[in-house]
C-alpha positions in Angstrom: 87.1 51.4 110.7 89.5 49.5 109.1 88.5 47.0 106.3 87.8 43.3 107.1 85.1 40.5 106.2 85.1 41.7 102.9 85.1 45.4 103.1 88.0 46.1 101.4 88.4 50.1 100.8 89.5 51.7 97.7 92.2 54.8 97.8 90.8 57.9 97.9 92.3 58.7 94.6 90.0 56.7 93.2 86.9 57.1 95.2 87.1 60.7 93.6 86.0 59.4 90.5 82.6 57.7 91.2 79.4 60.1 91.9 76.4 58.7 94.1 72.9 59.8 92.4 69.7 58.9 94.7 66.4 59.7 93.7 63.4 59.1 95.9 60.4 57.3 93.6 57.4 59.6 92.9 54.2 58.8 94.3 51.3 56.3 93.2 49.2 59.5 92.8 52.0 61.5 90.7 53.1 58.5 88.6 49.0 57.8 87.8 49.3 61.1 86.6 52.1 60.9 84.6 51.5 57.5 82.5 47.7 58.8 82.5 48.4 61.6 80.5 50.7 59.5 78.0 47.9 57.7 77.4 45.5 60.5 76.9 48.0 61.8 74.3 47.8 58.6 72.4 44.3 57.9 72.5 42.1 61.0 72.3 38.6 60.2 73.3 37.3 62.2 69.4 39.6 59.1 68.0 38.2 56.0 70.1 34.7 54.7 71.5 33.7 54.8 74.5 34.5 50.5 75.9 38.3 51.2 74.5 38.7 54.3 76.6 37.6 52.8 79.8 40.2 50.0 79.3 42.6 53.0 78.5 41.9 54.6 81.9 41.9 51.3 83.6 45.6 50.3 81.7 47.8 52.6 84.4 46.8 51.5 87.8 46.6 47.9 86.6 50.5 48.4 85.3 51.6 50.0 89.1 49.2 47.3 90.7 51.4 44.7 88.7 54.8 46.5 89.7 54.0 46.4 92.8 53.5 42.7 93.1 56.2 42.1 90.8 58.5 44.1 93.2 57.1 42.7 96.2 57.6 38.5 94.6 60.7 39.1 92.8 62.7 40.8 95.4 66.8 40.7 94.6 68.6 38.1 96.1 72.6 37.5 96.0 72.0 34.8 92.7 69.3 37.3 91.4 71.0 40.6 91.9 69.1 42.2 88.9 65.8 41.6 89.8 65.3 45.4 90.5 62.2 46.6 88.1 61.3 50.0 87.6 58.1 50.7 85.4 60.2 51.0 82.3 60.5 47.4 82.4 56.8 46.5 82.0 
């Protein structure tokens, strides 16, 4: 439709420019995995006792439990725009 309350369009020329990249998130399972191994790589069980590796395997899913409470509190608002965490931010 035609532009109004806002929408204001941009020509087509310049539309051309900009590229729209959308990745779904991996799952809890597949991310688990992922950090899980990063953590196996930089503790190896020969190196550390037994009480520091059960923290170790303990570390990922209490870093997803806390992004997902931190992206379920801090959700963006208009004044907060950039409250948008992914788990790089932890």
């Amino acid at each position: 439709g035609t532009p109004g309350g806002g929408k204001n369009d941009i020509p087509n020329r310049l539309k051309r420019q900009f590229f729209k990249f959308n990745m779904v998130l991996p799952s809890i399972t597949s991310i688990n995995d992922i950090y899980g191994q990063m953590l196996a790589g930089r503790f190896p069980k020969k190196e550390f006792d037994g009480d520091t590796m059960d923290v170790v395997s303990k570390m990922t899913t209490a870093t997803i439990e806390l992004w997902d409470k931190m992206k379920m509190k801090m959700l963006p608002t208009p004044a907060k725009f950039h409250y948008v965490f992914n788990m790089r931010d932890l």
